[in-house]
C-alpha positions as CSV (number, residue, x, y, z in Angstrom):
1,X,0.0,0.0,0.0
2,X,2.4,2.5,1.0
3,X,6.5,2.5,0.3
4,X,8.8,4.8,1.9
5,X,12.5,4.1,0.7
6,X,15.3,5.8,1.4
7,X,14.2,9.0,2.2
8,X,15.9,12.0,3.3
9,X,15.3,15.7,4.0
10,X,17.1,18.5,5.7
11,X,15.8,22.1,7.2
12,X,18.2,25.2,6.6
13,X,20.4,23.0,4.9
14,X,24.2,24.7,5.0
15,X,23.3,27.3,8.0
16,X,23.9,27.0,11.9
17,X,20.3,25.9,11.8
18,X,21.2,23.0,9.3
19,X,18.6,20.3,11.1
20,X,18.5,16.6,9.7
21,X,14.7,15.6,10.3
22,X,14.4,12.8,8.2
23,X,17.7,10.3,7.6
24,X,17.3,7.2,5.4
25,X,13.8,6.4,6.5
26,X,12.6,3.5,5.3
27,X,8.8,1.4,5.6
28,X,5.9,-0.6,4.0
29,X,2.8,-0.5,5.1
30,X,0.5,-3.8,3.7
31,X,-3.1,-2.5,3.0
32,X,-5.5,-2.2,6.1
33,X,-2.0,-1.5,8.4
34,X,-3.1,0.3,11.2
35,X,-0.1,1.8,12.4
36,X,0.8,4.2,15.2
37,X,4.0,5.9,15.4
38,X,5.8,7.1,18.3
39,X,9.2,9.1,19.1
40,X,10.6,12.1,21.4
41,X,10.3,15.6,20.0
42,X,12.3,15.7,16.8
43,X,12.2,12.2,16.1
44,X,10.6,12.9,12.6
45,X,7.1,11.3,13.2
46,X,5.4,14.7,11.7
47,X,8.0,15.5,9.3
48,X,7.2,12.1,7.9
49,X,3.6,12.5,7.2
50,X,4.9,16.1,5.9
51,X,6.5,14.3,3.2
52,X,4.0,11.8,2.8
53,X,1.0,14.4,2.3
54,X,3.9,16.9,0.4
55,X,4.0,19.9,2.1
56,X,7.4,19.7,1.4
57,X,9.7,17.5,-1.1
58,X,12.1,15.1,0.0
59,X,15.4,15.6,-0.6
60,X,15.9,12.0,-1.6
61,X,14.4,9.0,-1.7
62,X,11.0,7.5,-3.2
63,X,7.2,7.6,-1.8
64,X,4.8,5.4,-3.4
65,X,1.5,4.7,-2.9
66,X,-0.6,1.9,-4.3
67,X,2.2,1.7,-6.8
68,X,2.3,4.5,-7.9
69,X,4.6,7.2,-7.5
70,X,4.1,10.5,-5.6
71,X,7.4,11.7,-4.9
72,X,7.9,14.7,-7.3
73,X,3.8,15.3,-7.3
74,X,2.4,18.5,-5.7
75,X,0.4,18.8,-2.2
76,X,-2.7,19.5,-3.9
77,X,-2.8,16.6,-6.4
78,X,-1.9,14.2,-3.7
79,X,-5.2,15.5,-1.8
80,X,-7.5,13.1,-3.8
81,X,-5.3,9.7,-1.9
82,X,-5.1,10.6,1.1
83,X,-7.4,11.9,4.5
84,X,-5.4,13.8,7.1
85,X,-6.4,14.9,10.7
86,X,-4.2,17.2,12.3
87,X,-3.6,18.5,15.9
88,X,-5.2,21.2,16.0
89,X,-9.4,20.9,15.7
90,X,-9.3,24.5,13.6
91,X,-6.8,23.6,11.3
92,X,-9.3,20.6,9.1
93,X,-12.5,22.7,8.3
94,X,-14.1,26.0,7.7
95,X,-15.1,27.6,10.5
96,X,-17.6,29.8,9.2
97,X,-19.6,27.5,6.8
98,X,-21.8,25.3,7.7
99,X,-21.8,21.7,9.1
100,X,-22.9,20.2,5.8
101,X,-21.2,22.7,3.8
102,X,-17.8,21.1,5.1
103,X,-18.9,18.0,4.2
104,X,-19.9,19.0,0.9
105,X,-16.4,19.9,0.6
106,X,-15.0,16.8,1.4
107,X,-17.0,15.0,-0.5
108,X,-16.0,16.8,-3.7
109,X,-12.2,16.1,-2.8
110,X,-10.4,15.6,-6.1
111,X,-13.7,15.9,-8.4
112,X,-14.0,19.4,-10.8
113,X,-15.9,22.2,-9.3
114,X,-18.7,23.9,-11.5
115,X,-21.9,26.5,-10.7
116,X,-23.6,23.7,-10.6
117,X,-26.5,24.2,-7.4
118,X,-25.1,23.6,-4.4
119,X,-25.7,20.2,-1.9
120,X,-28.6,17.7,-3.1
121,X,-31.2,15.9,-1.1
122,X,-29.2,12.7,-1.7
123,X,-25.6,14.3,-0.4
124,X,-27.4,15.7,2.8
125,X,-29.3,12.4,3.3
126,X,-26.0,10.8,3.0
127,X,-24.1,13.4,5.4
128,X,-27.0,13.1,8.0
129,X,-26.6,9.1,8.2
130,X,-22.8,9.4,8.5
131,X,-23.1,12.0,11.0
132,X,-25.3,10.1,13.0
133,X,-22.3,7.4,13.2
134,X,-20.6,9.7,15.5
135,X,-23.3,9.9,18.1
136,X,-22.6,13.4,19.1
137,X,-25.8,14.5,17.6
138,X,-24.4,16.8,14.6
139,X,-26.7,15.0,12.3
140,X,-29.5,17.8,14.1
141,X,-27.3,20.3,13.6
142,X,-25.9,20.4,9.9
143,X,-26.6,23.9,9.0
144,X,-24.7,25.1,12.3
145,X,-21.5,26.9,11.6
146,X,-18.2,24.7,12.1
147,X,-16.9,27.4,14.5
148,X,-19.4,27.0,17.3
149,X,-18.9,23.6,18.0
150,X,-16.7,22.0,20.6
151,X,-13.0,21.3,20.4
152,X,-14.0,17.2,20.4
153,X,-16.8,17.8,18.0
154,X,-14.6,19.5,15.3
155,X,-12.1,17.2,15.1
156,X,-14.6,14.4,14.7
157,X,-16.0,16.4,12.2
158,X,-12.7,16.5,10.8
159,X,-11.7,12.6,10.8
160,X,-15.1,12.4,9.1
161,X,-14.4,14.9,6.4
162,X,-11.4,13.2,5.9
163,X,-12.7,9.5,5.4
164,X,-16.0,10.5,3.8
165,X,-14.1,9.1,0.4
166,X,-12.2,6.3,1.5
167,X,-8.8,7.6,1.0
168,X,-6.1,5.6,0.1
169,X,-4.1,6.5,3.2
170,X,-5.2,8.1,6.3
171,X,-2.8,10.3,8.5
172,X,-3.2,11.3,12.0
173,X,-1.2,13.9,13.2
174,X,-1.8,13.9,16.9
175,X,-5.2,14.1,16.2
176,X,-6.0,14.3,19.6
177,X,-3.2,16.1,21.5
178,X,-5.5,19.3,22.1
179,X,-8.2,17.3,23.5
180,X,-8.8,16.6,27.0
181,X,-8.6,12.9,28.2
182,X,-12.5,12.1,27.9
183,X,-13.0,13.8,24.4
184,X,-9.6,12.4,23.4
185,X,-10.7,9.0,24.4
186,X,-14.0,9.3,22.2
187,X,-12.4,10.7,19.2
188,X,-10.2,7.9,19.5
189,X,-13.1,5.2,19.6
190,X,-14.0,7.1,16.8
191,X,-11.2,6.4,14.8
192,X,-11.0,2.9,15.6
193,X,-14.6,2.4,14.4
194,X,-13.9,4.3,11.3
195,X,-10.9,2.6,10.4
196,X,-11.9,-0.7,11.3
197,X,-15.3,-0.1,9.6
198,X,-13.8,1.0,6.2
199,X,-10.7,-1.3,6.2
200,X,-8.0,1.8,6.1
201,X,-4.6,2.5,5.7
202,X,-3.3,4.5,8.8
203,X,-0.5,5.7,10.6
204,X,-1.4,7.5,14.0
205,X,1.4,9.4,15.6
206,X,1.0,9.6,19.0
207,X,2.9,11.0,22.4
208,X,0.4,8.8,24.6
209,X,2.2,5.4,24.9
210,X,-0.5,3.6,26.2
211,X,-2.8,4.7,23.0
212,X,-0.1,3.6,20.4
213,X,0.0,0.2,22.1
214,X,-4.2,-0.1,22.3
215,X,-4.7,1.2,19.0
216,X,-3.7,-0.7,15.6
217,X,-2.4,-3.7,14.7
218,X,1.5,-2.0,14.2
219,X,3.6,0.3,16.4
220,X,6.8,1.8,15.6
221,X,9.1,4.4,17.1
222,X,11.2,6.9,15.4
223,X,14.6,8.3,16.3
224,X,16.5,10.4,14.8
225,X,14.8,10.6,11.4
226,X,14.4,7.1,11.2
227,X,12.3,3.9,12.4
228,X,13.8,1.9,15.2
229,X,11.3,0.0,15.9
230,X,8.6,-2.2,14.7
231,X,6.5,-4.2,16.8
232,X,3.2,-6.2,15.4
233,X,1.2,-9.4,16.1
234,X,1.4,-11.0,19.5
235,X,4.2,-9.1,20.1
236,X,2.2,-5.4,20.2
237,X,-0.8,-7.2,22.4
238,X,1.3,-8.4,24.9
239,X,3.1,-5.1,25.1
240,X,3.1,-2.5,28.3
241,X,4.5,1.1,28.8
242,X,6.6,-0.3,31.0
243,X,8.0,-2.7,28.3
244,X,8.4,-0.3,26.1
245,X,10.1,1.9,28.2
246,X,12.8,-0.8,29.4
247,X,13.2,-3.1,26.0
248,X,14.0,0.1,24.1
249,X,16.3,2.0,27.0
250,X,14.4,5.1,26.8
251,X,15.7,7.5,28.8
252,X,15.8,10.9,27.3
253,X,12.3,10.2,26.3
254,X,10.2,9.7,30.1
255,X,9.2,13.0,30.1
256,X,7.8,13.5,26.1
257,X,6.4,10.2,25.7
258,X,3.3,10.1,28.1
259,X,2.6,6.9,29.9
């Protein structure tokens, strides 16, 4: 589903900032991977789906994605494969339009836009049955603007934008970071039900260690650009903080990785 080969990419490359975020990273994901991804500040977890998504271009190396390849293609065209969540709830919709409006949005990803009339019957029948999956009662509410709803509601908005066409690849950027623990700990059900239900791609990057060892079928931690880990199977279920904290001699880490 998704190869990442020898990928590199530098920040103020040749200054006394000079900062090497991503150094020969390598990984496959096999389709329906549900992967999180862990590391200390630094380690290159965001720059990753950065590079993935193409914010920016890698300085080297090869990204490809159900074979084919989007290394040298532009942010906007990669937009049609891919569903991303970030950390912060404002940063995935438009706060001033409407619930369904947003949704409308989404569901155009990648398609041409005409002056064509605006949402049909069908699309807000269809919006109003997938917002009812989310049990937060938005489905009464689809004309409200984005901006008055909660922090939690947002971003589940959000991840719902963002899988209303089942992308190829789903990225979440620590999606729920700016949540408190009880909203957190919905939007995360959340997830799971959506990405279990749909059967997608994902990799989850994460400070909460217990979360990347609940969630997903695949963990792996970064370090210095790079994947140092890769834990799956058995292996991941039987798997503690603790565990973690001692196989992998993390030290430096106590404090940024939350237990």
């Amino acid at each position: 589903m998704l190869e990442l080969k020898g990928l590199y990419k530098t920040f103020n490359a040749g200054t006394v900032n000079e900062k090497r975020a991503i150094n020969d990273l390598n990984l496959t994901l096999e389709n329906g991977d549900f992967v999180t991804v862990i590391g200390g500040n630094g380690a290159g977890k965001s720059t990753m789906l950065n590079l993935i998504a193409g914010v920016f271009p890698a300085d080297e190396g090869l990204i490809r994605l159900n074979g084919f390849n989007l290394t040298r293609l532009p942010e906007h065209k990669r937009a049609r494969f891919l569903g991303r969540v970030f950390q912060d709830p404002m940063m995935g919709t438009a706060a001033t339009m409407g619930i369904e409006e947003n949704l409308a949005l989404a569901g155009r990803r990648g398609q041409r836009r005409g002056l064509l009339s605006g949402i049909t019957g069908g699309e807000r029948e269809l919006y109003r049955e997938k917002l009812a999956t989310l049990g937060l009662g938005l489905e009464n509410r689809m004309t409200s603007k984005v901006g008055l709803l909660s922090g939690g509601q947002r971003q589940a908005l959000t991840l719902l934008m963002a899988t209303l066409k089942k992308p190829d690849l789903l990225l979440l950027d620590e999606h729920t970071a700016a949540l408190d623990p009880k909203t957190a700990d919905k939007v995360l059900q959340l997830t799971e039900e959506i990405v279990s239900r749909e059967g997608l791609t994902t990799l989850m990057v994460t400070h909460n260690m217990k979360h990347a060892i609940q969630y997903g079928n695949r963990l792996i931690m970064m370090d210095a650009g790079h994947v140092v880990v890769d834990i799956r199977g058995e292996e991941k279920k039987n798997l503690s903080v603790r565990d973690l904290l001692e196989k992998f001699n993390i030290e430096n880490d106590r404090m940024l990785l939350s237990e």
